[in-house]
C-alpha positions as CSV (number, residue, x, y, z in Angstrom):
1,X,42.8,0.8,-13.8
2,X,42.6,-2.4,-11.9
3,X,43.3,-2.3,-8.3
4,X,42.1,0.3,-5.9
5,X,43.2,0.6,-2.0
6,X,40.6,1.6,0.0
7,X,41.6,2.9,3.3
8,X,38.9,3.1,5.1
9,X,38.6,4.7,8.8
10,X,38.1,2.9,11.8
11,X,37.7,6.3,14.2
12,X,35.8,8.3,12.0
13,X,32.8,8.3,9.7
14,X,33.5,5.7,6.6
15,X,30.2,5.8,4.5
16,X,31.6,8.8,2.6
17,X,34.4,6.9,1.3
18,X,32.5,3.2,0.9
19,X,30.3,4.8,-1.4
20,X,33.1,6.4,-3.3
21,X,35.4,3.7,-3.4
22,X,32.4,1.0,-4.6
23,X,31.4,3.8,-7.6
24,X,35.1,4.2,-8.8
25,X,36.1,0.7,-8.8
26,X,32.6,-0.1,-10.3
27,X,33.4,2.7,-13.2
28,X,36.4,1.0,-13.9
29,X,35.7,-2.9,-13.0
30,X,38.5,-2.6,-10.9
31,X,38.9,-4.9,-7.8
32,X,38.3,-3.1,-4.5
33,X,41.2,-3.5,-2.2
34,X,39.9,-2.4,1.2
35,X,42.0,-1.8,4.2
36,X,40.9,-0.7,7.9
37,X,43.2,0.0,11.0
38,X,42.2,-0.8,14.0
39,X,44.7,1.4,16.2
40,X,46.6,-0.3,19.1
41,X,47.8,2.0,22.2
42,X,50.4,-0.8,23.4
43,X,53.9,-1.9,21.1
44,X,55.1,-4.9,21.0
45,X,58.5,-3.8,22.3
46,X,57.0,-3.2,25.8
47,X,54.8,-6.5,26.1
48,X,58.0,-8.4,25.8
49,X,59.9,-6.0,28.6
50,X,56.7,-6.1,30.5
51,X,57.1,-10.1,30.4
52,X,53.6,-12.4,30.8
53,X,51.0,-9.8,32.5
54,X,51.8,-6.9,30.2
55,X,51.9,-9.7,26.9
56,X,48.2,-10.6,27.9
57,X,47.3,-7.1,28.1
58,X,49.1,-6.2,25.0
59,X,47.0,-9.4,23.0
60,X,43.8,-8.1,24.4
61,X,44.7,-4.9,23.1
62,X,45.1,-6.4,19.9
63,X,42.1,-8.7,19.2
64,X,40.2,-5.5,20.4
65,X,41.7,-3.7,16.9
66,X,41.3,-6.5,15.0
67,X,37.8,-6.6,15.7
68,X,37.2,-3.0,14.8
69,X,38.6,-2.9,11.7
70,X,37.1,-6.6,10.9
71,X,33.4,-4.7,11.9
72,X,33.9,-1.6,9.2
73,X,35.1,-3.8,6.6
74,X,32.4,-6.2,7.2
75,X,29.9,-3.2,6.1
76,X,32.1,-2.8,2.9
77,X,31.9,-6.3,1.8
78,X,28.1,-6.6,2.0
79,X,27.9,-3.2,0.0
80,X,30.7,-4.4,-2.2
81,X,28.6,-7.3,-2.9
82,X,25.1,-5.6,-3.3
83,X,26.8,-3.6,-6.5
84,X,28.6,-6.4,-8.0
85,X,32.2,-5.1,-6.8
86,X,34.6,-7.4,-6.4
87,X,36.6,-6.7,-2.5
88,X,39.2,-8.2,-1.7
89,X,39.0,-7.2,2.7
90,X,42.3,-6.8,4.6
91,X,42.1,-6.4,8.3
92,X,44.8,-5.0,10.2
93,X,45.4,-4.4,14.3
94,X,49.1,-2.1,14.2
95,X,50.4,1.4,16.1
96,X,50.3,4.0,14.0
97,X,53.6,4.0,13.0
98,X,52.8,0.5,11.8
99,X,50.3,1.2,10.1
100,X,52.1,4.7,7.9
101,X,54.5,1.5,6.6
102,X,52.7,-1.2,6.1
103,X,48.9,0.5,4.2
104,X,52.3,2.7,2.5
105,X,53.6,-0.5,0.6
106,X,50.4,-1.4,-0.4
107,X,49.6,1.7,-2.0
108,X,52.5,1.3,-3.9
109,X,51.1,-1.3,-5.9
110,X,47.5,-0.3,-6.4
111,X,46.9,2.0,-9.3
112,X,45.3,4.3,-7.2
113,X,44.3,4.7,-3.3
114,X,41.3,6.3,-2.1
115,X,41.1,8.0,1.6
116,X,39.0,10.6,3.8
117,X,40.0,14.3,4.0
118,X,41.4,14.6,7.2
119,X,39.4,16.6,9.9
120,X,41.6,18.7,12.2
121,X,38.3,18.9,14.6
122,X,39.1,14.9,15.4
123,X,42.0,13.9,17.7
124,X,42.4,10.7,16.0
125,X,45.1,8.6,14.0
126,X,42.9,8.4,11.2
127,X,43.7,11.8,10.0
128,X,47.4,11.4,9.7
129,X,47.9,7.7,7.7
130,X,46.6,9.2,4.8
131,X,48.3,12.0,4.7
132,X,51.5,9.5,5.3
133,X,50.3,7.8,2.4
134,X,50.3,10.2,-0.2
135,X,54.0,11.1,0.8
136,X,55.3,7.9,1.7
137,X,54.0,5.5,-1.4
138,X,54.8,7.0,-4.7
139,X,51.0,6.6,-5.8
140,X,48.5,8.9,-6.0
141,X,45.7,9.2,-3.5
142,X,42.4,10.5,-4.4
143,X,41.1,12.3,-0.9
144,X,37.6,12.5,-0.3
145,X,35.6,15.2,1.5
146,X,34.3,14.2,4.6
147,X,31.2,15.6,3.8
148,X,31.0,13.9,0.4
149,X,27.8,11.7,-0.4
150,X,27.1,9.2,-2.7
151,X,28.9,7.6,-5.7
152,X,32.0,9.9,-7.2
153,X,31.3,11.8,-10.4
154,X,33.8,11.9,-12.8
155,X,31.7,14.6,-15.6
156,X,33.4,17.7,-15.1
157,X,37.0,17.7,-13.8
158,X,39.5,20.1,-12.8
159,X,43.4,20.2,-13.6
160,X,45.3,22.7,-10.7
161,X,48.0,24.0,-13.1
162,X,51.2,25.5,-12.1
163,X,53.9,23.9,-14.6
164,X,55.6,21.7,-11.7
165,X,56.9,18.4,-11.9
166,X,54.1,17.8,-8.6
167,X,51.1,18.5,-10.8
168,X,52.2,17.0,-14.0
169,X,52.6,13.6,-12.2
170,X,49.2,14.2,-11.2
171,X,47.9,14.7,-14.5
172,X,49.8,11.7,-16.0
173,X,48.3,9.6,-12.5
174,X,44.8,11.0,-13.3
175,X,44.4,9.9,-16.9
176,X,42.3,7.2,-16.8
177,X,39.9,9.5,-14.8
178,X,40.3,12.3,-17.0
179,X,39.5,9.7,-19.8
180,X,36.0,9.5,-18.6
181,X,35.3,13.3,-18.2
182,X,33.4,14.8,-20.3
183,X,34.6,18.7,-19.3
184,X,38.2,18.9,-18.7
185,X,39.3,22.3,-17.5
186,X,42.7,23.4,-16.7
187,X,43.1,26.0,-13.9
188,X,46.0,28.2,-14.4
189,X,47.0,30.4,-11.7
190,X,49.8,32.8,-11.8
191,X,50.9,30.4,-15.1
192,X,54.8,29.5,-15.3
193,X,56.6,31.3,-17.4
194,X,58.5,28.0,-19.5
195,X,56.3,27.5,-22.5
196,X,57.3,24.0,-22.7
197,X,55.4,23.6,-19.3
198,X,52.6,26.7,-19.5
199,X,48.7,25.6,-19.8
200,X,48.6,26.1,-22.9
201,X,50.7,23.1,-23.2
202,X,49.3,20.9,-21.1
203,X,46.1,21.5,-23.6
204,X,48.0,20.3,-26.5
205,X,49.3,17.0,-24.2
206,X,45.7,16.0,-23.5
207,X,45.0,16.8,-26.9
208,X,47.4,14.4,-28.3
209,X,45.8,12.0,-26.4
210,X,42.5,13.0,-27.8
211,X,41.5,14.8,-24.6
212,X,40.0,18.3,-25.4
213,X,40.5,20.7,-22.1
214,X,39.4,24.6,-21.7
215,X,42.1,27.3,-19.9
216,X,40.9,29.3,-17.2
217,X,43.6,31.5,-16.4
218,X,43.4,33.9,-13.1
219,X,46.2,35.4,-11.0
220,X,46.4,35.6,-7.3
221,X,48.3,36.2,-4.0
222,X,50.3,32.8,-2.6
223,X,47.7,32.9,0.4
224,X,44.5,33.3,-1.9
225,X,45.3,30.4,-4.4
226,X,43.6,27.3,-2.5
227,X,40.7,30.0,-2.0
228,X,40.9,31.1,-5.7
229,X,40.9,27.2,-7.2
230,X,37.9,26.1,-4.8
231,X,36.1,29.5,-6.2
232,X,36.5,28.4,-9.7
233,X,35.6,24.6,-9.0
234,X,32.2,25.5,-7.0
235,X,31.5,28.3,-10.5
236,X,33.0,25.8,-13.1
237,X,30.5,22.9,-11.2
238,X,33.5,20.6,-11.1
239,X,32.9,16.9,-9.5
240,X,36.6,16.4,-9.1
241,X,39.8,18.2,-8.9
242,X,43.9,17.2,-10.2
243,X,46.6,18.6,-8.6
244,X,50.5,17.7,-6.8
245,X,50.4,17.0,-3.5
246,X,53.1,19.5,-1.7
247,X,55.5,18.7,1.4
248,X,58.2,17.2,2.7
249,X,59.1,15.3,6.1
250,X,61.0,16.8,9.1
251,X,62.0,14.7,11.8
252,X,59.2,12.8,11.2
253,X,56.7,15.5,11.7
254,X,55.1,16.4,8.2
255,X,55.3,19.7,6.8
256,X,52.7,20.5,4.3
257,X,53.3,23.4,1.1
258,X,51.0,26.2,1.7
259,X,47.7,25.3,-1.1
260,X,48.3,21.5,0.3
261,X,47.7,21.9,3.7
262,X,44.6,24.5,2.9
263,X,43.2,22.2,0.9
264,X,43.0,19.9,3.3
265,X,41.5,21.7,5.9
266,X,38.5,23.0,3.5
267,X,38.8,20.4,0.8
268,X,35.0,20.8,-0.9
269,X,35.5,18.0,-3.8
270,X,37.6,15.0,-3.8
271,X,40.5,15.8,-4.9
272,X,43.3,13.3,-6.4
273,X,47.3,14.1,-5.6
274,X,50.5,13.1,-6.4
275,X,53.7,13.6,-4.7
């Protein structure tokens, strides 16, 4: 691994995912790519109908975004440099829309992206880009708990199993973390019934890479799996979880699978996706 995209929030609490990004890209001597939005209410489109007044209120508008995102970054650079990361800092004043494109095609060329769990609590733009992200790159995202503190632990991790194409992009996305685990246990619930794609074959794929994986196999309802996979991480001790990243777009208003969308809203460990 050698690039990682930091999205870090401008609206929100960051230190959760500073400390998280700095630790993973100093695991991997990867360079730090971090990115803040600073969220502007006005478009460009209407400073130029609005003519002169509404252009000056519209650049005022914008330096004022620039300048928050410049502030949180600054904090990221000074820890960046206390732990010997190297960060490369990337400003950016945009509307949201914006902002889903542009930090979207610069995922797409970072081996990984690191964001915040979003928090439903918070009205705030912050908790949709990465969301965006994750289904608008191509990359995978590793999501971090909101709650999260200090550098990430990559000991014990968890693979989310189902046989999908979803979760074994994730897998193949999460090999250079899974690389560094010492415990890798595959989750199985309610296991397909292909054999070419069942846990037990996913063990011998890790295996050939000379990754050696335990099965924890457990059935359960649709509406109890996100509940049954978080059960088994907190009894397991796992610092990070694997699994496909579920939805699609509908008129432009995201519509997240069923385990996806709970996971988000009660995510307890980071968790890395793929879509």
């Amino acid at each position: 691994m050698k690039t990682i995209l930091a999205c870090i929030p401008t609206e929100r609490e960051f230190r959760p995912l500073i400390d998280a990004s700095l630790s993973l890209a100093k695991t991997f001597g990867a360079r730090l790519d971090a990115v803040a939005v600073g969220y502007e209410t006005s478009s460009v489109g209407l400073a130029v109908d609005g003519g002169a007044a509404m252009a000056a209120v519209f650049e005022i508008e914008r330096k004022r975004a620039s300048s928050r995102a410049k502030a949180v970054l600054s904090i990221a650079e000074v820890e960046a440099q206390k732990v010997g990361v190297a960060c490369c800092c990337m400003p950016m004043a945009a509307v949201p829309y914006e902002a889903d494109i542009a930090l979207s095609a610069l995922a797409r060329l970072r081996d990984m992206t690191i964001a915040l769990q979003p928090e439903n609590d918070l009205d705030t733009f912050d908790n949709a880009l990465p969301q965006e992200i994750l289904f608008g790159s191509g990359a995978p995202v590793l999501f971090v708990p909101y709650t999260h503190q200090g550098p990430l632990k990559l000991d014990r991790i968890g693979i989310a199993w189902d046989g999908s194409r979803l979760a074994a992009r994730a897998v193949r996305d999460a090999l250079p973390l899974l690389r560094h685990a010492h415990k890798i246990t595959i989750v199985s619930v309610n296991d397909t019934d292909s054999a070419h794609a069942s846990a037990d074959a996913l063990k011998m794929y890790l295996s050939d890479r000379e990754l050696e994986s335990a099965i924890i196999r457990t059935i359960a309802a649709p509406a109890d799996i996100q509940p049954t996979l978080l059960s088994i991480a907190a009894d397991e001790g796992l610092d990070l979880f694997v699994m496909g990243g579920y939805g699609h777009s509908r008129l432009r208003e995201r519509i997240l699978g069923g385990v996806t969308r709970e996971m988000f809203a009660s995510m307890t460990i980071p968790t890395l996706m793929s879509h």
